[in-house]
C-alpha positions in Angstrom: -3.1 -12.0 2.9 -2.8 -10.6 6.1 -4.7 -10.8 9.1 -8.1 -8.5 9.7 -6.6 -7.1 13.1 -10.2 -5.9 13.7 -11.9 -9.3 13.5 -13.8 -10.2 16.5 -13.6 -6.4 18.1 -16.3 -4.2 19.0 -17.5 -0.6 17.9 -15.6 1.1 20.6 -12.2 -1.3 19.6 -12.4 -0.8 15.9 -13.0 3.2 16.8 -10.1 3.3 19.4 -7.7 1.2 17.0 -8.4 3.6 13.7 -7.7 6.7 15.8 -4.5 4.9 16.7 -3.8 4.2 13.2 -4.5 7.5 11.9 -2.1 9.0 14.6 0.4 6.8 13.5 -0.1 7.9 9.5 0.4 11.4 10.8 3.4 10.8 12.4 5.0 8.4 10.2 4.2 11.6 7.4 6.0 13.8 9.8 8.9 12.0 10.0 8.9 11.4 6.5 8.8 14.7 5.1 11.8 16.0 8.0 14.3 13.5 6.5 13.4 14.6 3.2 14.1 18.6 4.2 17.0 17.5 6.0 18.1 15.1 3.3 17.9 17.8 0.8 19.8 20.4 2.8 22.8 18.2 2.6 25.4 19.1 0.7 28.7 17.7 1.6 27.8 13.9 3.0 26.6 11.6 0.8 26.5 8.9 2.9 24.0 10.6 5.4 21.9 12.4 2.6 20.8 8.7 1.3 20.6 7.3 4.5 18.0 10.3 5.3 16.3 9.6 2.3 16.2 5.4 3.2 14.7 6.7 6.3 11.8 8.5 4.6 11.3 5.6 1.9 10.7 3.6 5.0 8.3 5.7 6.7 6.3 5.9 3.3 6.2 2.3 3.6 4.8 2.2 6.7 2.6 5.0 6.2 0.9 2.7 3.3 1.0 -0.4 5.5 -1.2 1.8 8.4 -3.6 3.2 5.2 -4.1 -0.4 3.7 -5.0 -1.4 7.3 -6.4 1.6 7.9 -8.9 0.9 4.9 -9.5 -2.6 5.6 -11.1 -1.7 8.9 -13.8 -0.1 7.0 -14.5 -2.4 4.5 
């Protein structure tokens, strides 16, 4: 179980940390979706296409970590 990283914080905290969060989704998306392109315009290097495509497998990890964060702040 992991931590409520909201406990204890006010209105204005819990606002100010979401908005952070929901940045962070966005940008983690972003990233995700440019190593996939890039990924898929490789043609001659293995080794780079899959690590491009590790990359985005990580940021869609991290994306869902933000989102289940994201969505215990408002439970």
């Amino acid at each position: 179980m992991t931590a409520n990283i909201f406990k204890g914080k006010n209105e204005d905290e819990k606002k100010n940390i979401e908005e952070i969060l929901e940045n962070s989704i966005e940008i983690e998306e972003d990233l995700m979706r440019t190593y996939l392109i890039t990924a898929e315009r490789i043609h001659d290097d293995d080794e780079l296409k899959e690590r491009l495509e590790n990359f985005a497998e990580g940021n869609a990890k991290r994306t869902k970590q933000l989102i289940d964060e994201l969505n215990q702040s408002r439970e």
